[in-house]
C-alpha positions in Angstrom: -4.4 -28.0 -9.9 -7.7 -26.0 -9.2 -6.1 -23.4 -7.9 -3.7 -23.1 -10.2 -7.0 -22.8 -12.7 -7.4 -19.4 -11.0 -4.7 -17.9 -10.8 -3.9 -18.3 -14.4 -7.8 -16.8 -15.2 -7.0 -14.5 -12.8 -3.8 -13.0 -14.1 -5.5 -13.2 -17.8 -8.3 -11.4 -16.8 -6.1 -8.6 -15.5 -4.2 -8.6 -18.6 -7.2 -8.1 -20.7 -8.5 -5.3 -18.6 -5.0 -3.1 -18.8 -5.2 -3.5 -22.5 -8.9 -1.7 -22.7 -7.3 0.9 -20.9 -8.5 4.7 -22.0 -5.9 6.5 -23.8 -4.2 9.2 -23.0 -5.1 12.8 -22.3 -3.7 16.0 -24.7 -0.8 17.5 -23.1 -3.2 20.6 -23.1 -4.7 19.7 -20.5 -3.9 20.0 -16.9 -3.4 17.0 -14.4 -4.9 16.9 -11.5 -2.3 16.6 -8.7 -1.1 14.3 -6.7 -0.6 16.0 -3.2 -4.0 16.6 -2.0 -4.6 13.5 0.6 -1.4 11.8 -0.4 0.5 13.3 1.8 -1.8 13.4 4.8 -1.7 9.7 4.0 1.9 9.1 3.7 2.4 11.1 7.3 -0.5 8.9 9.2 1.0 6.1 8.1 4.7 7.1 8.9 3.3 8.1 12.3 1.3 4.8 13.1 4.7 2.6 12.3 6.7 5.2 14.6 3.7 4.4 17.2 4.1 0.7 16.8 7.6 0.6 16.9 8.0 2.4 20.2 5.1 0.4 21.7 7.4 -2.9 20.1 10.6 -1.1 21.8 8.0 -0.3 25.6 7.0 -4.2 25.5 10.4 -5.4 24.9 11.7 -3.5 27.5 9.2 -4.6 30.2 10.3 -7.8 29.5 13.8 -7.3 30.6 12.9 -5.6 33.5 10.6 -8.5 34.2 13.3 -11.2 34.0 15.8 -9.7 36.5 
């Protein structure tokens, strides 16, 4: 029962902070863009799962080799 005390506080405190939100900008202005580190971001992570994956696919095949 506690801990469903805090997760209903928690959920209303995160409901009152996305309503005191600051507004919008003028569509004069310029946004800032996205790509900067994003990308670099996206790609390290892309190539840590490939990483991971082959080292899975390396482990699993030691495995079989083991067992014969």
């Amino acid at each position: 029962m506690e801990r469903r005390k805090w997760i209903i506080l928690l959920i209303l405190t995160c409901l009152y902070f996305s309503g005191k939100a600051q507004p919008g900008f003028n569509n004069n202005v310029e946004d800032a863009p996205i790509d900067g580190g994003l990308s670099v971001l996206l790609a390290a992570g892309v190539g840590y799962g490939a990483k991971k994956l082959r080292d899975q696919q390396i482990a699993q095949r030691k495995d079989v080799c083991e067992d014969d």
